[in-house]
Structures are given as C-alpha cells and as structure tokens.
C-alpha positions in Angstrom: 96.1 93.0 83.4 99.1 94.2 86.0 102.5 93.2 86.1 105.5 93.5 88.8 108.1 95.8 87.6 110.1 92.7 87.4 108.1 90.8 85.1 107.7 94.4 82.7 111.8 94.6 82.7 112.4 90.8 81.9 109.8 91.1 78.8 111.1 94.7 77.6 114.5 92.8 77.3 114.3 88.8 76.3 109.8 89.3 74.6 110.3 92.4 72.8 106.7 93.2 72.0 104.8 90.2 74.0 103.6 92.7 76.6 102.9 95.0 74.2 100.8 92.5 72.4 99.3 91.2 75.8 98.3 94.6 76.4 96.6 95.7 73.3 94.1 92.3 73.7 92.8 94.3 77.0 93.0 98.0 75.8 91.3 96.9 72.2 88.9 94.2 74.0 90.0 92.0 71.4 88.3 88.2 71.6 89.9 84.9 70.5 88.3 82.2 68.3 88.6 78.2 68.6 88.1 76.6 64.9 87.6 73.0 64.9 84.3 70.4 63.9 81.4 70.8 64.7 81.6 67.0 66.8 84.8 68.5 69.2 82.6 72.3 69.8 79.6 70.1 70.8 82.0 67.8 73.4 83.5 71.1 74.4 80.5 73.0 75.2 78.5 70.0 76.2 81.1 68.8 78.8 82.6 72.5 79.7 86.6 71.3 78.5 89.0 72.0 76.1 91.3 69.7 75.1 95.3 69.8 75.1 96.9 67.7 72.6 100.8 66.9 72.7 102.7 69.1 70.1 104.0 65.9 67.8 100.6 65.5 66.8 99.1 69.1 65.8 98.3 69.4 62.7 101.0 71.6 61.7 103.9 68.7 61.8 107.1 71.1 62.5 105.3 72.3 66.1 108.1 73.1 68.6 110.8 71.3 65.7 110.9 74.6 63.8 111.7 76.7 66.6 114.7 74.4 67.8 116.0 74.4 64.8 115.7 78.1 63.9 117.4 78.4 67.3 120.6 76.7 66.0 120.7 78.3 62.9 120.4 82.0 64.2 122.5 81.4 67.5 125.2 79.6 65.3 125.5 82.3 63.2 127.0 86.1 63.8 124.3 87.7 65.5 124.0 84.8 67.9 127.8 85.7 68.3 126.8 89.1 69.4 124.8 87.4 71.8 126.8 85.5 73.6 129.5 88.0 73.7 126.9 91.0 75.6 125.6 87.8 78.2 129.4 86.8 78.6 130.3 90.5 79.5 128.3 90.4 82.3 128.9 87.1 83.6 131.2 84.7 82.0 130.4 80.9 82.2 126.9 82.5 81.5 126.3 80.7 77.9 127.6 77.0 79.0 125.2 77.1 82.1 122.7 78.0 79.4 123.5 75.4 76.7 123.6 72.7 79.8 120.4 73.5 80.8 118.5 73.5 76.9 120.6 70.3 76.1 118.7 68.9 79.0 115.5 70.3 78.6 115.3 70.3 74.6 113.7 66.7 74.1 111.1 67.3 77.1 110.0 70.6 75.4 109.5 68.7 72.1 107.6 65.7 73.2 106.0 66.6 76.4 104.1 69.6 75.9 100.7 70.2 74.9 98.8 72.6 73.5 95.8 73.9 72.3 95.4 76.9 69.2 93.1 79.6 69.5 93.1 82.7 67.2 92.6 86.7 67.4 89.1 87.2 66.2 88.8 90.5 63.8 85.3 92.2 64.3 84.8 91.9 60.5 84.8 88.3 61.0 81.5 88.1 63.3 79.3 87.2 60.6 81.7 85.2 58.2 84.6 83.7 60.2 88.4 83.0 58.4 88.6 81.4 55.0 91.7 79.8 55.7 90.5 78.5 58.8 87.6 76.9 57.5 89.9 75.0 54.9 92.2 74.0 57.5 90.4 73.1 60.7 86.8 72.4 60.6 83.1 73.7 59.9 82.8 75.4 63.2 83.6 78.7 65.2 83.9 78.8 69.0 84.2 82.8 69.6 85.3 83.4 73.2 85.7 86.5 75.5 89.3 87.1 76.7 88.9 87.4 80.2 90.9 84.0 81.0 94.0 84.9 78.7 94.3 88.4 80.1 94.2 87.0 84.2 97.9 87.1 85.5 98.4 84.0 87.4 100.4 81.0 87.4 97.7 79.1 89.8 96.6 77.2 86.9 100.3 76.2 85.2 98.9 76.7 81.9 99.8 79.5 80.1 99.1 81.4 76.7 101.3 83.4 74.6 100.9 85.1 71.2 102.7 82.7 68.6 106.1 84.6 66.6 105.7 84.2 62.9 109.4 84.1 61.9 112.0 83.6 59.1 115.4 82.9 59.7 116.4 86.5 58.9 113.9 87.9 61.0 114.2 85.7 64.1 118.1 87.2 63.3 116.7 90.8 63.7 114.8 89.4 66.8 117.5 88.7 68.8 119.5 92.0 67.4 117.1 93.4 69.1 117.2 91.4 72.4 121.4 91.5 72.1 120.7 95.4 72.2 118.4 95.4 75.2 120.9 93.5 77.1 124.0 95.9 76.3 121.5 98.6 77.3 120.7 97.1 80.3 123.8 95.8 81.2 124.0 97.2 85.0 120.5 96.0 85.7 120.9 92.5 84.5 124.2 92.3 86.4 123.0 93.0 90.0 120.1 90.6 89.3 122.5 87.6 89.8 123.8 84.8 87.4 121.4 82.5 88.2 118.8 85.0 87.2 120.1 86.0 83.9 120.3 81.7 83.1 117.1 81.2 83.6 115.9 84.4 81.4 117.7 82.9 78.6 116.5 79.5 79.1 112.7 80.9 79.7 114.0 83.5 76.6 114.8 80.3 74.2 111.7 78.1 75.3 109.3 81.0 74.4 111.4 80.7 70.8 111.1 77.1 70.5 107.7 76.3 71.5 105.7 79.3 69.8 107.5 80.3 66.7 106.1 79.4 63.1 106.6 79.7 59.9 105.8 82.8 58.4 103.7 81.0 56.3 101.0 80.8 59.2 100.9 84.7 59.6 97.3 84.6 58.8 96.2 82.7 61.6 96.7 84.8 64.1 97.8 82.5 66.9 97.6 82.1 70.4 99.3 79.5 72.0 97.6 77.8 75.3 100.4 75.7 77.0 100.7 72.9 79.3 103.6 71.4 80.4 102.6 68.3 83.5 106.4 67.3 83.1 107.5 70.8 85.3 104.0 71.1 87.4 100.9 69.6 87.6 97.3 71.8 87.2 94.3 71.5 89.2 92.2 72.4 86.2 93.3 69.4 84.4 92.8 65.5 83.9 94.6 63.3 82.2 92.6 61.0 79.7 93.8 58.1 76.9 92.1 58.3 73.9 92.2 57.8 70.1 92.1 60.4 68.0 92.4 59.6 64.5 93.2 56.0 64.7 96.4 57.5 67.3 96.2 56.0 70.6 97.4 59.6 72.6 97.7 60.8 76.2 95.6 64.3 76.4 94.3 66.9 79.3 91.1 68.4 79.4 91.1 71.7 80.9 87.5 72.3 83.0 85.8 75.1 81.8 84.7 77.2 85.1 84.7 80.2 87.2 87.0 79.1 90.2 89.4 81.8 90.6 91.2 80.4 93.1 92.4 77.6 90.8 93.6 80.3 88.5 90.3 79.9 86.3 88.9 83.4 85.8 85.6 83.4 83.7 85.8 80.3 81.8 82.8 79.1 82.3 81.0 78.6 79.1 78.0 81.3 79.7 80.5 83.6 80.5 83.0 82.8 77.8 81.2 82.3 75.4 80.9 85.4 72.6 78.9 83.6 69.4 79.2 80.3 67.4 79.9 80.8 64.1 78.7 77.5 61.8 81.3 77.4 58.6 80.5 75.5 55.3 78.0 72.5 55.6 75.7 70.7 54.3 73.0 70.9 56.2 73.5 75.0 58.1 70.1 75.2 59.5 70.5 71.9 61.2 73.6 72.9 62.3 72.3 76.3 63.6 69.4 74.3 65.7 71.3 71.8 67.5 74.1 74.5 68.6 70.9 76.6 69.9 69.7 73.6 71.8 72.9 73.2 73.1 74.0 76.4 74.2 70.4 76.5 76.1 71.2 73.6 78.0 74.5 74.7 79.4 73.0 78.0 80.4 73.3 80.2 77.9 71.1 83.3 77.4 69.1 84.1 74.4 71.2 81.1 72.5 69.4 81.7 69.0 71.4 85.0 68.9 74.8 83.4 69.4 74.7 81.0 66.6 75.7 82.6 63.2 75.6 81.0 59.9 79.0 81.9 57.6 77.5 84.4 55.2 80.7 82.9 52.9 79.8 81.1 49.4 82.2 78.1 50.3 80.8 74.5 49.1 81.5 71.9 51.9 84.0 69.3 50.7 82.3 66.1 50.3 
C-alpha cells in the first residue's frame, strides 16, 4: 500500500489516523469478515458478487443521517468556530465556497449512496466468530483476505474506509485536532490554492457524514465499502431492481474477480476467500456440507477445511 506525498499530507491534516489505520491492516495482515445469512453468502459465493444496498435502507436506520447532523452540531458550536477562523486565515470566502458546495451535495450523499459493511476479523475469532454479530446480522461468516481493500486505485470508483465511532464531544476533539493541523500547516495549505483547500473540506466533511456512527457500534469494527454512480460510474458494477424485504430497491453487484485493470485486485473468490464460519443453527452439519459443496464448485481448494462450525453455545432463534 503506497501513497503520493500528496495524498499522506491531505490525510495527516483533514483523516487524522485513517492512514494510520489503512496501514496497520497491511503491516498486521489483518482480514475482514462479511456477516449476513446463510441464503445471501451462498448467492455471493455461488454468483462471485457482493451486493451494495442504498444507505436509507441498512439496517442501522441513522446511516449517513447521524453524521450530517453531528456535523451541524459540532461545526455550529465553538470549536467549529475555531475552524472556520484557521481556513478563513488562509483564504477568506474559503467557508461559504464550502457551505455552497455541502448544501448542494448533502441530499445526494444521503439518498444516493450505497454501501456494503464488512468488519476487522480478530484471530481469536477464527473458530467462534462475533456474538454481537450473530444477533444482529445473520447465521453466517464470510472471512476474506484484505488484498482488495489495501490496492490504491480509484479505477474501480468504489472505495472503503474504516468507519469513525463518535460522540458529539469526541467528533468535537476530532476536528480540534484537524483545526490544529491546519494552523500547523498553514503555509502548505496556502500555496496549494483555494480551490484545493474547498475541496479537502468538502472530501474532509463527506468522510464525516457518510462513515461516522454511534459510539454505540464500536464493537463492530467497521469497514465501509462505498459507491457512489451519482459522481462516476464502475466497471465492476451492474445495476439490478430487486425486492428485498418486501422493499422494491435499486442495488449494484460488484463482480468478484481478479481484473486489475478494472481496479479489481484479488477478488476472486478462491483467492479471497479466508474460511466460512457457520453461526447458530439448526441444522450445523447441514450447513457445514452444503458450504463445502459449494466452495468446491467455485474452485476452492481443500473446501472442508474452510468451513468452521461456531464453537459458541448460542440457541438459534426460532
């Protein structure tokens, strides 16, 4: 994972600790994990896709709506103050070009983007999987390498992002943080140009709004995988009307493949694929024999040691 000098500067500044966070998936080889049924991780292996859902209809129901909101609180307030007043020192009309562009932009953020969740995978988890995912998102595991989330490239136009767990007083401490970064770097973000700077704070407050949560979520661990077809289409993705849930919806399916010259760098399913971990049900060893089958089919090597049965004492809800 290499970035321009550029691309380091802009994070150090507007992501404190993104990069940082980016980096320690490569230098700890850490590996993300999909929970969901057992019927979607079938269609996704069986048909090599993931699916991208708009954000109105995740299943937590504040996505993207939290962070706009937490936005106006915290920028409203006195630290936002401080803010505008270290952007406005270095150009002035800075803020109103800003505020122009998110009043213009806010509603498309909201209701056209879509996403799909993944989560850091802890190695103590290999043979048992989350609790609290379980509960929350389905009976089965979908452990993955991280060789597509750590490729730098914008060839694809979808993009992941570790998701911000924050209260109002800590976004506040946030952006103390990014308001000191910008006095210290005052000279520098001056002889990039206006222009520059605008679009750092709008890229700065669209990073805020569309992967910040409530700290209440810490535990998942999130990753965010986002698509936005309003800004630029993907040649990894098709667009497909379905119901899901007895919602009629508009969703993309992202191919699962190996064509790095579409921006797809080892998704392939035999080469993403880590284990399958089968949660609470009814019926495990079932479970355990059709996955195997499965995996065979697309290609998989030695299959039976990828599916794992969830060594945890949880009774599937009837």
């Amino acid at each position: 994972m290499d970035f321009d000098e550029e691309t380091i500067k802009f994070n150090q500044i507007f992501h404190p600790g993104a990069m940082e966070e980016s980096m320690a998936v490569v230098a700890e080889q850490k590996r993300f994990v999909y929970y969901t049924s057992a019927d979607t991780a079938m269609k996704v292996i069986r048909n090599g896709e993931l699916w991208f859902r708009n954000a109105t209809v995740m299943n937590d129901f504040s996505e993207i709506s939290y962070g706009l909101e937490l936005i106006r609180s915290v920028f409203s307030g006195s630290e936002g103050e401080r803010f505008r007043e270290a952007v406005e020192d270095i150009f002035p009309g800075t803020i109103q070009r800003a505020d122009e562009l998110l009043a213009g932009w806010e509603k498309d953020w909201q209701f056209e983007t879509y996403i799909a969740c993944v989560s850091v995978h802890n190695p103590d988890e290999d043979q048992r999987g989350r609790l609290s995912m379980w509960r929350a998102y389905g009976d089965t595991a979908i452990v993955v390498n991280n060789t597509p989330m750590t490729a730098v490239t914008d060839l694809l136009a979808v993009f992941s992002i570790p998701v911000l767990y924050l209260s109002e007083v800590e976004l506040i401490d946030h952006l103390a943080e990014i308001t000191d970064a910008i006095l210290i770097n005052r000279k520098y973000l001056q002889g990039l140009g206006q222009d520059t700077l605008v679009s750092y704070i709008h890229n700065m407050l669209f990073r805020l709004a569309i992967a910040t949560k409530h700290p209440g979520f810490e535990e998942e661990q999130e990753w965010r995988l986002f698509y936005r077809p309003t800004e630029r289409q993907s040649p990894g993705m098709t667009e497909e009307t379905v119901v899901l849930g007895g919602v009629p919806q508009k969703i993309y399916k992202l191919r699962l493949a190996d064509e790095p010259e579409k921006g797809l760098h080892g998704a392939d399913i035999p080469s993403l694929l880590d284990r399958i971990i089968i949660g609470p049900t009814e019926f495990p060893y079932v479970s355990y024999r059709a996955f195997v089958d499965v995996l065979s089919g697309v290609g998989v090597e030695d299959a039976a040691t990828k599916v794992v049965l969830s060594d945890i004492p949880l009774r599937a809800s009837a």
